[in-house]
C-alpha positions as CSV (number, residue, x, y, z in Angstrom):
1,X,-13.4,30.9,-43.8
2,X,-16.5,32.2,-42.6
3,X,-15.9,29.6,-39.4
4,X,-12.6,31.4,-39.0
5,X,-13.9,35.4,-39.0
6,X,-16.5,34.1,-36.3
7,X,-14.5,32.4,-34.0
8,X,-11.8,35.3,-34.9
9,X,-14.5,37.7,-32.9
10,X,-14.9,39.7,-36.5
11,X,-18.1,41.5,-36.0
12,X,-20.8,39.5,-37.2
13,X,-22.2,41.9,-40.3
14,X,-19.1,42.3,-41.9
15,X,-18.6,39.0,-42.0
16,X,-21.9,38.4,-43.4
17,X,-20.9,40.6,-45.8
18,X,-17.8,39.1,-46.5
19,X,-19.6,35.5,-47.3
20,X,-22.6,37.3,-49.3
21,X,-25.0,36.8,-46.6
22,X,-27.8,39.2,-44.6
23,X,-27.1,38.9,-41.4
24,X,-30.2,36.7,-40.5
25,X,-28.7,33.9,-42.8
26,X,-25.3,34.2,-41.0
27,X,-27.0,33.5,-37.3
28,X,-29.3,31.1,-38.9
29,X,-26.4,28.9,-40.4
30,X,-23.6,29.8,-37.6
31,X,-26.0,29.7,-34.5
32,X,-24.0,27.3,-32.9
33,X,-20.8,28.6,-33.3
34,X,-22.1,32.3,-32.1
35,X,-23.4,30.7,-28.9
36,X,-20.3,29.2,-28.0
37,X,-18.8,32.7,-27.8
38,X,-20.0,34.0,-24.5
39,X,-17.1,34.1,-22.0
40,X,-15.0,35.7,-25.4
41,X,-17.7,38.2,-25.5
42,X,-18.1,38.7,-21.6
43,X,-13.9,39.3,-21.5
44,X,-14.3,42.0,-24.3
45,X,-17.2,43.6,-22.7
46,X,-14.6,43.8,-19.4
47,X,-11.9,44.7,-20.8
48,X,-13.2,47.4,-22.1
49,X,-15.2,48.7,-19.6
50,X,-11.7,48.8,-17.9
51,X,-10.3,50.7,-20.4
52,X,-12.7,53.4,-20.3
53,X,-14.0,52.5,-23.9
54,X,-17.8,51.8,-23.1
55,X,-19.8,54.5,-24.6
């Protein structure tokens, strides 16, 4: 399940907190799958800097 969240792009302390982890254990034990996630993340941070959502 945790897999799931992560790939899901459910931010990464609630999902720690979800399995009953800190968030240091999380990216310890899911570093690889958190890498893999930079063109999601890149399309996100696009998207909503076209939206006008950036802070």
């Amino acid at each position: 399940m945790t897999v799931l969240c992560i790939k899901s792009g459910v931010d990464p302390a609630e999902v720690a907190a979800r399995a009953g982890h800190s968030i240091a254990v999380l990216y310890r034990f899911y570093a690889k799958i958190l890498k893999g996630g930079q063109q999601h993340s890149n399309n996100l941070i696009s998207r909503a800097l076209e939206e006008g959502d950036a802070p």
